[in-house]
C-alpha positions as CSV (number, residue, x, y, z in Angstrom):
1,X,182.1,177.6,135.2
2,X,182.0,178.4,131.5
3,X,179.4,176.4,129.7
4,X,179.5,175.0,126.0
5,X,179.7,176.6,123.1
6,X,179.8,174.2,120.1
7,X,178.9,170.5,119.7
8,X,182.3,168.6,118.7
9,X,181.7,165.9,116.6
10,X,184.5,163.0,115.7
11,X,184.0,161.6,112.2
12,X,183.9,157.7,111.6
13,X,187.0,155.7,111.3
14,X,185.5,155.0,107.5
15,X,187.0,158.7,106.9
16,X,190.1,157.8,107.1
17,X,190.7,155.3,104.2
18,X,189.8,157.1,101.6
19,X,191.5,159.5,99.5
20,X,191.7,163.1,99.7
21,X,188.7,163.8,97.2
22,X,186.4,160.6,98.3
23,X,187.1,162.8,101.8
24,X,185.7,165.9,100.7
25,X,182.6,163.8,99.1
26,X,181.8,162.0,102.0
27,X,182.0,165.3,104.3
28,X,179.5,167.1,101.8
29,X,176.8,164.4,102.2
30,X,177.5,164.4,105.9
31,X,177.0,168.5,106.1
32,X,173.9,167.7,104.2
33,X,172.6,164.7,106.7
34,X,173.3,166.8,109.7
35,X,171.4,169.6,108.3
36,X,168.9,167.7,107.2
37,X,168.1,166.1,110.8
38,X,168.4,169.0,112.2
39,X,166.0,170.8,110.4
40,X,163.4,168.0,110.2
41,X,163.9,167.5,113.8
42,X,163.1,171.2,114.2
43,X,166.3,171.5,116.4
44,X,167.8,175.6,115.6
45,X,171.3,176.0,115.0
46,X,173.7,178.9,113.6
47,X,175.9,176.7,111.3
48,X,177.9,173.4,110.8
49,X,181.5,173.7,110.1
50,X,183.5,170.5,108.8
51,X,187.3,170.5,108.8
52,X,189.7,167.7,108.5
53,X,188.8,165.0,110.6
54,X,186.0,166.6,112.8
55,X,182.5,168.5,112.5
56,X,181.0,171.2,114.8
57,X,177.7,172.0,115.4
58,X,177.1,176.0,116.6
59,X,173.8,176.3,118.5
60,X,172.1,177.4,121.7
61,X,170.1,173.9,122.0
62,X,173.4,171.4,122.1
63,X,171.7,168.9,124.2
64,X,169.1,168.7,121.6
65,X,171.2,168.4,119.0
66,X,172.6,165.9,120.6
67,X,170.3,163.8,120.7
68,X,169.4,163.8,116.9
69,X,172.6,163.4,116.0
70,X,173.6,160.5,117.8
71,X,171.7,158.7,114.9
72,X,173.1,159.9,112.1
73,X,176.0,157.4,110.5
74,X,179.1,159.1,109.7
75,X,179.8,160.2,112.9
76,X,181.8,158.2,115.5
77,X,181.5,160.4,118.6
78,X,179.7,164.1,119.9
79,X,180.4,166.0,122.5
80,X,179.7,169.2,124.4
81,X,182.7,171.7,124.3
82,X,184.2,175.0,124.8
83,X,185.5,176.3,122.0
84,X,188.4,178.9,122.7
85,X,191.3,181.0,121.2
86,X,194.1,181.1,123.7
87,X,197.8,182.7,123.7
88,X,199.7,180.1,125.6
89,X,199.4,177.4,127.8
90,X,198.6,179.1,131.0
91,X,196.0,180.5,129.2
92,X,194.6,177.5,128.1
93,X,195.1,176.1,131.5
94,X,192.6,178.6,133.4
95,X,190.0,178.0,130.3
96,X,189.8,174.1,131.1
97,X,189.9,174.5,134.6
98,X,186.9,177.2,134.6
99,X,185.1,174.7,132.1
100,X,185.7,171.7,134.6
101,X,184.4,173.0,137.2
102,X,180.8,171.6,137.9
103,X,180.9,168.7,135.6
104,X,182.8,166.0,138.4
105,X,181.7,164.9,142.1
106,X,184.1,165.5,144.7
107,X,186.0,161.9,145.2
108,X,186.1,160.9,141.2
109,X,189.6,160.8,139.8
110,X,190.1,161.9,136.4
111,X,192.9,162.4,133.8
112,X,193.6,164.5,130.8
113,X,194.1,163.9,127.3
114,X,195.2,166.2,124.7
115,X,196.1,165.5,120.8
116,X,196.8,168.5,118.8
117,X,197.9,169.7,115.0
118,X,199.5,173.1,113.7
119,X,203.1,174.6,115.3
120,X,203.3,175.0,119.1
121,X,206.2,175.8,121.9
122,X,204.7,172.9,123.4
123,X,204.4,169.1,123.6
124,X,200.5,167.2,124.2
125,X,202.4,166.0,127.2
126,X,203.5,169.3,128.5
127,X,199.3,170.2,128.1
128,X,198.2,167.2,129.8
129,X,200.6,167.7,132.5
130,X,199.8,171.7,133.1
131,X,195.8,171.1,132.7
132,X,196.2,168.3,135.1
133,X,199.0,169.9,137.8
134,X,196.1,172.8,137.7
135,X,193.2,170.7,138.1
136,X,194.6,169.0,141.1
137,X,195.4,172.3,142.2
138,X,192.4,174.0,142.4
139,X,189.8,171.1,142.9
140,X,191.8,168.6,145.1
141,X,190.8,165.5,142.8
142,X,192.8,162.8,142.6
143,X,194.7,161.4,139.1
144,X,194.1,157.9,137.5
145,X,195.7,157.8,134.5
146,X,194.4,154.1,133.9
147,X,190.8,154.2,134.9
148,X,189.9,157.6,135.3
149,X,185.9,158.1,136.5
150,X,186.4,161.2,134.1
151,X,188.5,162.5,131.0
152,X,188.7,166.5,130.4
153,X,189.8,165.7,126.5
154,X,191.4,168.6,124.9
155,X,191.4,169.3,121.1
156,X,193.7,171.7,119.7
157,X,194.7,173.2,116.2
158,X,197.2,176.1,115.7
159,X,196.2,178.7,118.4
160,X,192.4,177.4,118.7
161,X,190.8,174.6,121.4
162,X,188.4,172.6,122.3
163,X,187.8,171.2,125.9
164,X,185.4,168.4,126.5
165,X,184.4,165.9,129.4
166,X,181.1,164.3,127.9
167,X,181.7,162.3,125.0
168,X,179.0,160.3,123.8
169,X,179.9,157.2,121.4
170,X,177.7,156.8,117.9
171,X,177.9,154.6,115.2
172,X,179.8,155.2,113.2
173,X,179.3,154.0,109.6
174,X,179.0,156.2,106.2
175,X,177.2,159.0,105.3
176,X,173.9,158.3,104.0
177,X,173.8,158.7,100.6
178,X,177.5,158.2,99.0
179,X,177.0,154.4,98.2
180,X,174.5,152.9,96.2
181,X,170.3,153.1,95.8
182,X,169.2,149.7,97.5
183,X,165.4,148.5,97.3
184,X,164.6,146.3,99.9
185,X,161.7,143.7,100.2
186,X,159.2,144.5,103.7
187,X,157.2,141.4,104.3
188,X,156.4,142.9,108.0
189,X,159.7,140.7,109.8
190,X,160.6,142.3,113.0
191,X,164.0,141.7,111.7
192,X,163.8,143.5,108.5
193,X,164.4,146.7,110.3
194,X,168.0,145.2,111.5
195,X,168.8,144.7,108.0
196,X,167.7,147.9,106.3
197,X,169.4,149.7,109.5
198,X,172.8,147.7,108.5
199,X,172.1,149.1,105.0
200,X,171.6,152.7,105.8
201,X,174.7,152.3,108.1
202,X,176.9,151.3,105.1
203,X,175.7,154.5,103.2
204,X,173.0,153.3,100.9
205,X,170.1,154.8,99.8
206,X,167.0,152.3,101.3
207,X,164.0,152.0,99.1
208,X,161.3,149.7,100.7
209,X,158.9,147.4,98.8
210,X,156.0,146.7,100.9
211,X,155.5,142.9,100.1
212,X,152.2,142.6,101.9
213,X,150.6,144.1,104.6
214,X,151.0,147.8,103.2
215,X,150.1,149.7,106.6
216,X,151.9,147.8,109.1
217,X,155.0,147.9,106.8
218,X,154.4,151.7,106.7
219,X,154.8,151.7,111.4
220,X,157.4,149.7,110.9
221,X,159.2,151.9,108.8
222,X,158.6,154.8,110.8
223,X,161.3,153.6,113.5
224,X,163.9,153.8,110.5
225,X,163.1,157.5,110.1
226,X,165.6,159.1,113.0
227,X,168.5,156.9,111.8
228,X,167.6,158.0,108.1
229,X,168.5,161.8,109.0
230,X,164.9,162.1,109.5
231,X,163.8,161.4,105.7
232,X,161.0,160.2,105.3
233,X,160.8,156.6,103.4
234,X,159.3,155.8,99.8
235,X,157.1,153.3,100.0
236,X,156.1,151.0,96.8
237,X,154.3,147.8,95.8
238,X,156.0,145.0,94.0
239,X,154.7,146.0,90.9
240,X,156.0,149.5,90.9
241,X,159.2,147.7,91.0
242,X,160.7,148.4,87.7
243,X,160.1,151.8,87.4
244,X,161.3,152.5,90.8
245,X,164.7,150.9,89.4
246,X,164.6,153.2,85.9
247,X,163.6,156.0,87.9
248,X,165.9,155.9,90.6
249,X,168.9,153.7,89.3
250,X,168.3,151.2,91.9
251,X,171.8,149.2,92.1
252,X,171.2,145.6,94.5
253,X,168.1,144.9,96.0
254,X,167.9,143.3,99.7
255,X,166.2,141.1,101.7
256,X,166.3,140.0,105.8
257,X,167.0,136.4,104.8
258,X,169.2,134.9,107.8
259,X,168.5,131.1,107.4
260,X,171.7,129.3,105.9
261,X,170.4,125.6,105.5
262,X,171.1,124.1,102.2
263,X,167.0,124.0,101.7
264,X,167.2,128.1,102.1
265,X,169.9,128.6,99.9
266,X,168.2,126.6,96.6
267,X,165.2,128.7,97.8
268,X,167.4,132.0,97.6
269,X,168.4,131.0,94.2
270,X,165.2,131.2,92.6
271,X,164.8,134.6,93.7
272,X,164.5,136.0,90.4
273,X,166.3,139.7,89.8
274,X,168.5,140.8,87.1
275,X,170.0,142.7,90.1
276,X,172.4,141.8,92.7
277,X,170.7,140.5,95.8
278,X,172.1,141.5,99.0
279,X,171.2,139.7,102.2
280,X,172.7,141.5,105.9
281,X,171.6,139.0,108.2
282,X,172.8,136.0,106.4
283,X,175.9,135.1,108.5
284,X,174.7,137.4,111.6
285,X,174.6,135.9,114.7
286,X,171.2,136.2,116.3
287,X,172.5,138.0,119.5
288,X,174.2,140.3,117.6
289,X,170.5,141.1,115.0
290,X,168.7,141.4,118.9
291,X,171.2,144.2,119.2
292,X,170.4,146.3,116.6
293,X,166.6,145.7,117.4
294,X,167.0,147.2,120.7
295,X,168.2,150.2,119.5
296,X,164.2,150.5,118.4
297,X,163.0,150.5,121.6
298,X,165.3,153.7,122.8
């Protein structure tokens, strides 16, 4: 059985649309938020490595690292892996099958899945099929193509691989940091943290205004921390307001308004801010607000 060697990490979908330099910004503030929990979570590590579409993470404490990075936006999925050189299929073959072993109960069925970039002699087919043919071989399991309990996912770029079973879904998002500075009212609404959550998952920079009720605003906040890379929040009153926006060019502020009856809206335009106003919740459904206010009690 060989064990793990390197968290893989799958970058959000976001990624994608942008160009080439907007890429290469984005992956730079994502280095830095993945650093950043780490370090604050006290979680050791050797180094991060970022190239092309994916991230790795090098340590001896993957499972830990797992877990603090599952909350960091930018990234769409983590897993466990093997990393490994190999010379040709065969090779590649006796790798996954050493790395499989352990990781499956005897009567699951399982498939494997391959994508791969650089030059090869080979086809992702022709890998799925070996990796599989071998895996049947050596463990008796049985193949579901469809619905399989497990997937042995294998990665591969030019002569180098990476061999997975365990991938955990995130959430995706942008990196904290490469949109705008957003200052956001607290008034203590349970739902408040749902809409600076949505904020931080679109890349902003969160700011909270403590309305009233300074120290319960404060616990509240404390839940945001892990999804903030584990920063810590600045906290001001209303009337450090306009020197929070000279000192740290805030762009839009926000609020957790969700009510859209005519009587709310002539209330929201009396909110008086030479600043764009951005409201989250507005046109959320509330099943879908009681979603993200689970992810609190994890």
């Amino acid at each position: 059985m060989l064990d793990a060697n390197a968290l893989f990490i799958k970058l959000s979908p976001n990624f994608f649309l942008k160009s080439e330099g907007t890429r290469h910004y984005f992956a730079k503030k994502l280095r830095e938020n993945i650093t950043c929990a780490l370090k604050r979570s006290k979680v050791k590590f050797e180094r991060i490595s970022i190239e092309r579409y994916r991230a790795f993470v090098y340590s001896k404490n993957l499972d830990s690292c797992s877990k603090v990075l599952r909350k960091v936006f930018g990234i769409h999925s983590i897993a466990p892996a093997y990393e490994c050189e190999f010379s040709d299929i065969d090779e590649l073959a006796l790798k996954a099958v050493a790395f499989f072993e352990g990781r499956f109960k005897k009567k699951e069925s399982f498939a494997v899945e391959c994508s791969r970039t650089g030059l090869h002699y080979f086809s992702s087919q022709d890998v799925e099929r070996k990796l599989g043919a071998s895996i049947v071989k050596a463990y008796g399991l049985k193949v579901n193509l469809k619905k399989p309990d497990k997937l042995l996912s294998v990665e591969i770029h030019n002569n180098k691989a990476w061999i997975y079973v365990d991938e955990i879904k995130c959430f995706g998002g942008l990196p904290i940091g490469v949109e705008g500075n957003i200052a956001m009212f607290f008034y203590g609404q349970r739902e408040e943290l749902a809409c600076a959550w949505l904020l931080l998952r679109k890349g902003c920079n969160v700011f909270p205004i403590a309305k009233a009720h300074r120290k319960k605003i404060a616990n509240m906040i404390k839940k945001l921390v892990p999804w903030n890379s584990y920063r810590n929040f600045r906290i001001s009153a209303e009337s450090e307001l306009d020197e929070l926006i000279e000192k740290y060019g805030i762009d839009a502020m926000a609020t957790a308004d969700k009510k859209t009856t005519k009587k709310a809206f002539e209330e929201y335009a009396k909110f008086n801010s030479k600043l764009p106003v951005l409201r989250p919740l507005l046109f959320l459904d509330k099943a879908k607000i009681e979603e993200i206010m689970r992810l609190f009690n994890r």
